[in-house]
N, C-alpha and C positions, 0 to 999 in steps of 0.2 A: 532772349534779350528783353529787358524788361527796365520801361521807367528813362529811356532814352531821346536824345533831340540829335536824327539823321538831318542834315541841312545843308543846305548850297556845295553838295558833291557834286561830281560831273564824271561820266562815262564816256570814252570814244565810241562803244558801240551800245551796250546793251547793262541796265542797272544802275542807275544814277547812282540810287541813294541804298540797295539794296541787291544784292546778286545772288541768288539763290539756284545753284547747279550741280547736276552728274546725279541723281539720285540722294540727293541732299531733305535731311527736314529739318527745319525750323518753327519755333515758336517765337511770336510777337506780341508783346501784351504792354499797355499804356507809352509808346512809342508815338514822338512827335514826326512825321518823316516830310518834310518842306524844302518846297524850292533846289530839288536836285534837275538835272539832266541827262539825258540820253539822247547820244546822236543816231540810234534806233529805236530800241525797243525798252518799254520800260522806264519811264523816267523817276521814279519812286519804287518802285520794285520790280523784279523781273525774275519769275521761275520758270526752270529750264531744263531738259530732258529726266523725265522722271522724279521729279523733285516736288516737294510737299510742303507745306505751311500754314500754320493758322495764324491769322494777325486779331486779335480783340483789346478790345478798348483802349483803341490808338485814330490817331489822324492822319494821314494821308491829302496832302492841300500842297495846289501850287507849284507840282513838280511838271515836268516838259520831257517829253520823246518827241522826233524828230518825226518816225513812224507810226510803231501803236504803242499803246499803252500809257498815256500820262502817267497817271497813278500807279494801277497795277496793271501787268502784262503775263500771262502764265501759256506757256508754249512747250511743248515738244511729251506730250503725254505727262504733263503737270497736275497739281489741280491745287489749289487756297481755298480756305475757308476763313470765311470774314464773321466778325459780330463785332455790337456794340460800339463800330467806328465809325468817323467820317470820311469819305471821299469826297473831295470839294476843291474847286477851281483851279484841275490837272486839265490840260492841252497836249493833242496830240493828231496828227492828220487823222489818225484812225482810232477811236475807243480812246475817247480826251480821260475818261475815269478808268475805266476797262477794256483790256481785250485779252481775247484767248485764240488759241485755235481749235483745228475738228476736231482735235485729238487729247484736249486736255478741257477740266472742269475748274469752276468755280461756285462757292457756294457761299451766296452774302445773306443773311437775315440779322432788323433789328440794328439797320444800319442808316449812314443819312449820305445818299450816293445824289451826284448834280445827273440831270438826266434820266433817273430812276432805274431801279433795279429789280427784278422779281425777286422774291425772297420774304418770307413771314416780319410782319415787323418794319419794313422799310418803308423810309420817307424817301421826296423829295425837297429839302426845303433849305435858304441859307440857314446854316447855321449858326450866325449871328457871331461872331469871334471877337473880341476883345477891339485886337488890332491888329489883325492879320499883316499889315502894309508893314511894321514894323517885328512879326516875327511874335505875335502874344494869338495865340490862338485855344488861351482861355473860353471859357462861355459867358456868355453876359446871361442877365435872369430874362428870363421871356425866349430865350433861345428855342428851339421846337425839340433837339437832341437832349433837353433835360428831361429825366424819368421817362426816355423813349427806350430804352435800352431792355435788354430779356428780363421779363416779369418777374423771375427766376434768381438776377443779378445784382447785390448791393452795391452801393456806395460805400465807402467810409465812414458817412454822416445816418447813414441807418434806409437811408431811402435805395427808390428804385434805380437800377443804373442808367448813368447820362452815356449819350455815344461820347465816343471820342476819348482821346489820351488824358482831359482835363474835367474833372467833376465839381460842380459846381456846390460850394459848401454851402448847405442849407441850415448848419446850427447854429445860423446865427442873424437878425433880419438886417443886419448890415454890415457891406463888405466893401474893399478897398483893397483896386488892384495896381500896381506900378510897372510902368511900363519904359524902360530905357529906349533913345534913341540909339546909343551905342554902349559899346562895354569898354572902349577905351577913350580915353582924353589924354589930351596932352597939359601941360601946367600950364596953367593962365588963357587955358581953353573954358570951352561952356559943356553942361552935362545937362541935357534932355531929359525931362521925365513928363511921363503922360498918366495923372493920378483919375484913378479912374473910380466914383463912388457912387453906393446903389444903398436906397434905403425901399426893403422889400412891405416895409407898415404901412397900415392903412391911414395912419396918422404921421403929420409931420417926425421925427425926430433930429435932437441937438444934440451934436458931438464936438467932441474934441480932437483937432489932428497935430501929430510930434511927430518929428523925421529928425533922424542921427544919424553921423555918416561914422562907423567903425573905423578906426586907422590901421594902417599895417600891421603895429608893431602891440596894438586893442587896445589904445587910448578911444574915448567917444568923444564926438564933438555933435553939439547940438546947434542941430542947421535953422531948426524953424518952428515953433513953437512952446509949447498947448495952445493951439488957437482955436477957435470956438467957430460953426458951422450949424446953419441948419437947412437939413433936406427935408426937402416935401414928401410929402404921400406919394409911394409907387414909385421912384425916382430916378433914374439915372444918371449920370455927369460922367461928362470927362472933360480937363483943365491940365494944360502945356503950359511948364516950369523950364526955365532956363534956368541950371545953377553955374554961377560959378566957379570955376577951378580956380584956388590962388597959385601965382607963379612959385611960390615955393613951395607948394605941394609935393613930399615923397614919392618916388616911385614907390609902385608894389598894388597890392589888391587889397578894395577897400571894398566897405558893406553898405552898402543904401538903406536905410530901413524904416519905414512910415508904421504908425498904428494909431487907429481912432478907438475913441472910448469916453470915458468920463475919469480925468483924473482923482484921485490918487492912484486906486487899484484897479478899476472896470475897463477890461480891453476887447471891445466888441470883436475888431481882427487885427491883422498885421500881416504887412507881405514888405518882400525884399530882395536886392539883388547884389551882387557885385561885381564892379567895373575896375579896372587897371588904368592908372595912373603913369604913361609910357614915357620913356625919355625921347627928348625931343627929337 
């Protein structure tokens, strides 16, 4: 399973977001897994009699068991092997991040676990997320999970690997990330967005920001913009937009989409989403 968002599932007993059992294996690799529950064991993952799994460069955040295992839980002559991920603000009576029992193993290295973990590589430290409250658990720059990852392991962008399911692109010294408060509106409702921008230069730089919202039916409508911005040296920002929806607005799935640069041609980034426009 590979390149997934497990989120807000729920378990009567064991495996919120993930259930792995009977002599079962599994591979896990750049998987969001959030906000599930378990009214036992395992509120983000749970293996179970004889069962096996690697999870790498994935995130593991904010899932809940009632017993053990927040995060992950491996029982009954189990064993996981973790890399390259985060385990981060899982609760649970017992092993809010991990638990196992006598009889089964676990093996994290090169990971960013709350609590800390033995294992080559391992931090303890936030891992700084976007905006986790809202379900964006990107990396911001300055995060300690960037280029923490096996010396061994790239990026996309050429560098060393960041933990977790989301790598942070360094081709470029400025980025811009969008963050929905929801994914659906209603007509002549409001749509949420949290424009999140980082200028990684030693020196000021000015940009340009353009947002278009794609229609259903791939008419573009231009929402705001070229407007002109300047970030400081080293920068971070983030700025909450209320747009909003016209009452006549179509049902169907539409495209959010922001990108800074220098008009005409130069597009430093661009990021995007899309939200559903529901009947009333």
């Amino acid at each position: 399973m590979r390149n997934n968002i497990i989120a807000l599932n729920a378990a009567s007993e064991c495996g919120g977001g993930i259930h792995c059992w009977r002599h079962s294996s599994m591979t896990l690799a750049g998987n969001t897994i959030t906000g599930n529950t378990a009214n036992e064991r395992g509120g983000g993952i749970h293996c179970l009699d004889h069962s096996t799994m690697t999870l790498s460069g994935s995130t593991v955040a904010e899932n809940r068991a009632s017993a053990q295992g927040g995060g992950v839980d491996c029982y009954g002559n189990s064993s996981i092997t973790v890399m390259n991920s985060i385990l981060w603000g899982d609760s649970a009576l017992t092993g809010p991040e991990v638990s196992l029992d006598t009889s089964s193993s676990i093996t994290i290295s090169y990971s960013d676990v709350e609590g800390g973990w033995p294992g080559g590589g391992n931090i303890d430290a936030d891992p700084v997320f976007v905006l986790a409250e809202k379900g964006d658990y990107r990396l911001l720059w300055g995060s300690p999970c960037i280029d923490s990852g096996h010396p061994d392991s790239l990026d996309q962008d050429g560098t060393r690997s960041d933990m977790g399911a989301h790598f942070f692109d360094q081709e470029d010294y400025l980025t811009l990330y969008l963050t929905p408060d929801t994914t659906e509106v209603l007509p002549g409702g409001e749509l949420g967005v949290t424009y999140t921008l980082i200028n990684r230069w030693a020196q000021p730089e000015a940009l340009w920001i353009l947002t278009q919202v794609i229609l259903p039916r791939g008419g573009i409508l231009g929402l705001c913009g070229p407007d002109r911005y300047t970030l400081p040296a080293h920068f971070v920002t983030q700025r909450h937009l209320d747009r909003e929806v016209p009452a006549t607005a179509p049902q169907g799935t539409y495209v959010y989409r922001s990108g800074i640069g220098v008009p005409p041609a130069v597009v430093y980034d661009r990021d995007e989403f899309t939200f559903v426009v529901a009947q009333p």
